[in-house]
C-alpha positions in Angstrom: 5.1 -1.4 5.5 8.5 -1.5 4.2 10.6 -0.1 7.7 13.7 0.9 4.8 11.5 3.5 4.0 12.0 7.3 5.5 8.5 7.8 5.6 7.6 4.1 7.9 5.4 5.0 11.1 6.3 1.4 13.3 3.6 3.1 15.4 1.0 2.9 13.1 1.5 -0.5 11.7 0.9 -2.1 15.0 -2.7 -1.3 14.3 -4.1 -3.3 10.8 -4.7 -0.4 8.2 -7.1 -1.4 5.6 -7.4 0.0 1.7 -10.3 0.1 0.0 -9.8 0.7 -3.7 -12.5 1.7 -6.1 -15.1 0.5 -3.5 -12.9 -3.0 -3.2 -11.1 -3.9 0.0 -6.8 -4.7 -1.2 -4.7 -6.4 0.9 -1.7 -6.2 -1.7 -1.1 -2.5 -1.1 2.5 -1.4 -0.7 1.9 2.8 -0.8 -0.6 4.8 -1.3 -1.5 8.4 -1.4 -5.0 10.0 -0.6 -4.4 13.5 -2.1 -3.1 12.2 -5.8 -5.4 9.1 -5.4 -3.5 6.4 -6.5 -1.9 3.1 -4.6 1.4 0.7 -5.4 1.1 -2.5 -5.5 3.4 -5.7 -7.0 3.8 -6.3 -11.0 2.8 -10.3 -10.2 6.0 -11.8 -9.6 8.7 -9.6 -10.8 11.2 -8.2 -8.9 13.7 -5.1 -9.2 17.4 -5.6 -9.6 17.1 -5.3 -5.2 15.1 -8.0 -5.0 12.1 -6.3 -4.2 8.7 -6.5 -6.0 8.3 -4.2 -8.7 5.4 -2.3 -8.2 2.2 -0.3 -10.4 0.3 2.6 -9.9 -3.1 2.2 -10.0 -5.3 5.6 -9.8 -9.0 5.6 -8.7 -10.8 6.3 -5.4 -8.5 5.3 -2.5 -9.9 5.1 1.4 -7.7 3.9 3.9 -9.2 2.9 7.6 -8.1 0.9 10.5 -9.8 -2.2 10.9 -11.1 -3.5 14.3 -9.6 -6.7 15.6 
């Protein structure tokens, strides 16, 4: 999401990419990893000394899918 990143696809994010975590569809997801299993997503409303949301890492059953519009 974040087109700073080196890894950002602009590509990919045309399409809407769902996350379903622990059988539970997010839509607060800022990485994730299906390999290692775990997703970022914000600390509520705290931010780094950027000024960009801190984040968490949350580890359970991740499954990512592109959602029809």
């Amino acid at each position: 999401m974040d087109p700073r990143s080196p890894h950002h696809d602009a590509a990919a994010c045309e399409q809407a990419i769902g996350v379903r975590f622990n059988g539970k569809e997010r839509f607060d997801v800022e990485e994730y990893c299906l390999s290692e299993r775990w997703i970022k997503v914000p600390a509520g409303k705290t931010l780094d000394r950027k000024g960009r949301p801190l984040l968490i890492t949350l580890k359970g059953a991740v499954e990512v899918f592109y959602k029809e519009v």
